[in-house]
C-alpha positions as CSV (number, residue, x, y, z in Angstrom):
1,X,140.0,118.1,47.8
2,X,137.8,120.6,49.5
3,X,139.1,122.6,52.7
4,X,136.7,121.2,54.8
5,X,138.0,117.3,53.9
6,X,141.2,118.6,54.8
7,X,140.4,119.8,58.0
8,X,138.3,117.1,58.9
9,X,140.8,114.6,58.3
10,X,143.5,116.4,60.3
11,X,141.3,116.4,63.3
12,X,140.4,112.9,63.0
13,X,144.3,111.5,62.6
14,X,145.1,114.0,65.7
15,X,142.2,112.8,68.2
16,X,142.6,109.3,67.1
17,X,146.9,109.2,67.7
18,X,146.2,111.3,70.9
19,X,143.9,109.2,72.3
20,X,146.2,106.1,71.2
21,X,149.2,107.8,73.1
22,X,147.2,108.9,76.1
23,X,145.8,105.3,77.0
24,X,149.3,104.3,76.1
25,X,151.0,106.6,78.8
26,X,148.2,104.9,81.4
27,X,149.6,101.4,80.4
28,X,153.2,102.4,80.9
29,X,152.0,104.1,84.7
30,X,150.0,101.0,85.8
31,X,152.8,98.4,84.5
32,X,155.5,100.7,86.5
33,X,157.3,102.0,83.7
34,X,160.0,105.1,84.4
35,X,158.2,108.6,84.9
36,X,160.2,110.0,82.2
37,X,159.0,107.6,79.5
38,X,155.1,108.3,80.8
39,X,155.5,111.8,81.1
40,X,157.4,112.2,77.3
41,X,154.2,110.0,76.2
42,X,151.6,112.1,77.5
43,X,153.1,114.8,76.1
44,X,152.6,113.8,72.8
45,X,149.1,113.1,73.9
46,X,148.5,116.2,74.9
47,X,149.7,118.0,71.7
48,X,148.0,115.8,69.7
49,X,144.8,116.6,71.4
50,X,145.6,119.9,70.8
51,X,146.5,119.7,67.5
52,X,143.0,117.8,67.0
53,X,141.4,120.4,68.8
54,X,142.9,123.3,66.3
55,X,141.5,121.8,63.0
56,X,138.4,120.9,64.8
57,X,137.7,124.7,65.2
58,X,140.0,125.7,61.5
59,X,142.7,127.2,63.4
60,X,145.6,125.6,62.2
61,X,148.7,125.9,64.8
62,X,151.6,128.0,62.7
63,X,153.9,125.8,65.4
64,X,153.3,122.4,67.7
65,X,155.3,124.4,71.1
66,X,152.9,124.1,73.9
67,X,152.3,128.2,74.0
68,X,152.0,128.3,70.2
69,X,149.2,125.6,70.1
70,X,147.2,127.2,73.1
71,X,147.5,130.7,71.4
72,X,145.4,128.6,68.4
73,X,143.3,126.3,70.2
74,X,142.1,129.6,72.7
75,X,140.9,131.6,69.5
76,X,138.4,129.3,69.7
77,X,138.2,127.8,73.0
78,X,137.9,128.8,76.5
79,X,140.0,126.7,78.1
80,X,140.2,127.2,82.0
81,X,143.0,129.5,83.0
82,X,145.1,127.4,85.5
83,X,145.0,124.4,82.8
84,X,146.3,127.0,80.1
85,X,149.2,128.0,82.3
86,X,150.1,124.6,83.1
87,X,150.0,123.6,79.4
88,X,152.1,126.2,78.6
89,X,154.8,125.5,81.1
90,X,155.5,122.5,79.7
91,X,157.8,124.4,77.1
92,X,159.9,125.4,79.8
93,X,160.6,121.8,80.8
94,X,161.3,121.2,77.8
95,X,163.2,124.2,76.7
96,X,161.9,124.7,73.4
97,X,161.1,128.6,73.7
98,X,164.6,129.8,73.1
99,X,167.2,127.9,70.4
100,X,170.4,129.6,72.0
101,X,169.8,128.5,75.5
102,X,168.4,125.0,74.4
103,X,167.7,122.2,76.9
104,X,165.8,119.6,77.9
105,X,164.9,119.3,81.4
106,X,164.5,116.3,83.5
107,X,160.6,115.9,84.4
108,X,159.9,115.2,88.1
109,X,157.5,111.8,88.9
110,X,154.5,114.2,89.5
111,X,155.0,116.2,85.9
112,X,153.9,112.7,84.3
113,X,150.7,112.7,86.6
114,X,150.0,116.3,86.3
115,X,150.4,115.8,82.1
116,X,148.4,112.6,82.3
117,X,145.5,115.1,84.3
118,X,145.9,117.5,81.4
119,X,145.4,115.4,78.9
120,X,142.2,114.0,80.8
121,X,141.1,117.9,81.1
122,X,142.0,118.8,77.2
123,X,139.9,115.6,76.3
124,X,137.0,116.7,78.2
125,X,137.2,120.0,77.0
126,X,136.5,118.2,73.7
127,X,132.5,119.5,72.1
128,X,130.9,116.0,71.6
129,X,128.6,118.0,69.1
130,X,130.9,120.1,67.1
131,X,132.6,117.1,66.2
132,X,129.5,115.3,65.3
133,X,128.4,118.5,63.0
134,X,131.9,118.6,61.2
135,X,131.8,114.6,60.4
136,X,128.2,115.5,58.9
137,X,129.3,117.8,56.7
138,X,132.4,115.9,55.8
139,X,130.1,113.2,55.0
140,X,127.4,115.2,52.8
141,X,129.9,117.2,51.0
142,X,131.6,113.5,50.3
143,X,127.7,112.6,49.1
144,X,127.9,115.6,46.8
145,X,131.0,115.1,45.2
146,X,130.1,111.5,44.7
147,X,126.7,112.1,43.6
């Protein structure tokens, strides 16, 4: 399998499960559901879209912690500089950034709104045609193999 099939691929199961959880978190906010539950699911949204971003552009993340995945994705993309400081706060909410002083904090009603408006941002930030050029030459190296 050729690197680019690889790559391709990645992005594709990324962007597809982080759209998947983002309208998912907007179902559990419009049906009421608790904050916590939206705000954990967006979350996953978000680093999936992330995630999707970073094979989009071959830089794989070495590790899916919010500051770890924007160091990747901003080799590559500018990415406005309040939205990268918010993303990267979410570790701290989370408490992933240090394994001895481990914990998981307890998100606020507007942290699952401000992570829902990230993920809306991330999406957006999303080049229409880099995408289109990387499923082309996904497709014609396919043709060439095949052929």
């Amino acid at each position: 399998m050729l690197a680019i099939e690889t790559d391709v691929d990645s992005f594709e199961e990324n962007y597809r499960d982080a759209a998947a959880y983002h309208r998912r978190a907007e179902q559990f906010q419009q049906i009421g559901q608790r904050y916590s539950l939206v705000f954990n699911v967006a979350c996953v949204a978000l680093e999936r879209y992330l995630v999707a971003m970073c094979y989009l552009y071959d830089a794989p993340p070495m590790n899916h912690n919010y500051i770890c995945l924007m160091n990747a994705v901003e080799t590559a993309v500018t990415i406005p500089a309040q939205l990268s400081k918010e993303i990267r706060s979410l570790d701290f909410i989370f408490g992933i950034c240090s394994l001895d002083d481990y914990f998981h904090g307890t998100p606020e009603p507007k942290d699952a709104h401000r992570v829902l408006r990230m993920c809306e941002e991330i999406r957006g930030l999303f080049d229409k045609s880099k995408i289109e050029e990387v499923r082309t030459a996904q497709s014609q190296t396919i043709k060439q193999q095949v052929g």
